[in-house]
N, C-alpha and C positions, 0 to 999 in steps of 0.2 A: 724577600730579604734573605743574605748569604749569612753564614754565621759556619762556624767551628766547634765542634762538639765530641769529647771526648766519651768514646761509647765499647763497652767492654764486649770483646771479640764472640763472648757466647751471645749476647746479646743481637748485635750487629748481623752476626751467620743467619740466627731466625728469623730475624724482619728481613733481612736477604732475599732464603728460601721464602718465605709468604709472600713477598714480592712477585719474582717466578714463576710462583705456584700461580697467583691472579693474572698475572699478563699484566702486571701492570708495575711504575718505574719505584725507585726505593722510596721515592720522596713522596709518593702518593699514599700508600702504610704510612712513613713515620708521621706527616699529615694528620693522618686518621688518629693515629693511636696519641698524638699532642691534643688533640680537639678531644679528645673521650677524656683524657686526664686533666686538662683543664680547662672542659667548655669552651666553649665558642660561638659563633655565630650560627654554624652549621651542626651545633647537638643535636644526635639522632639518638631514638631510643633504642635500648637491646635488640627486640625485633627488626627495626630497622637495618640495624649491623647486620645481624643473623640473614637474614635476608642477600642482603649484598653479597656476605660471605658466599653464600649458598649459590649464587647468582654468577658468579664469580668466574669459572670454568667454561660457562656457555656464552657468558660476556667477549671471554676472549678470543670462544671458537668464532663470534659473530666478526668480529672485529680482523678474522685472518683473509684473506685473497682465496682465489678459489686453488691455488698448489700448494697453499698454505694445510689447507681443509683436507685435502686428499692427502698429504704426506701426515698428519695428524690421527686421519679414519685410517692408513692403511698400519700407523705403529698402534691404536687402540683396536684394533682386530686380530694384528699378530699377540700380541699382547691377552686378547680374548682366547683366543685357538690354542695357549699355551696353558693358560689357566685350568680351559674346559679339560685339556687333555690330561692336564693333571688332578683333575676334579671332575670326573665324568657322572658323578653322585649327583654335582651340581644343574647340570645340565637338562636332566630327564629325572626330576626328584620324585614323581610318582610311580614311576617305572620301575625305581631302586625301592622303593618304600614296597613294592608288591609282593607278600609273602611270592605268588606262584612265582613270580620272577626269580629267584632262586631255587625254586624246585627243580624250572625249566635250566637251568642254568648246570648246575648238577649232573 
């Protein structure tokens, strides 16, 4: 069913991005979030959502081609190597946590 619905722009933006964020198209959120507010046929419980949400990011990686997958691993690696290098604490946390490790450092 088509329908018209007037929907306030802060509103709209976020089920947008959540959109995006899942791989998946606007109407499959707003879907979701009409069935949780007024039941339906397919009411799932909290965990259930949670879940899905959770699910959600590997769903989409499965769902990509394989240059899909590769140009996806090679921005979440550059994206790691930038992290690490600005968080090197992160990286090797027992290393940083060893008092001699600072002695030798000195």
């Amino acid at each position: 069913m088509r329908t018209t619905l007037d929907i306030p722009d802060k509103v709209f933006k976020k089920t947008k991005l959540k959109a995006v964020h899942e791989g998946v198209r606007l109407k499959a959120v707003v879907t979701r979030a009409l069935e949780r507010e007024v039941g339906g046929d397919r009411a799932r419980s909290a965990t259930e959502a949670a879940l899905e949400e959770a699910l959600a990011p590997q769903l989409r990686f499965l769902a990509m081609n394989r240059a899909q997958r590769t140009k996806a691993f090679l921005v979440e690696s550059k994206a790691m190597a930038r992290f690490y290098a600005e968080h090197p604490e992160e990286l090797l946390p027992d290393f940083f946590d060893d008092p001699e490790h600072e002695s030798k450092a000195r």
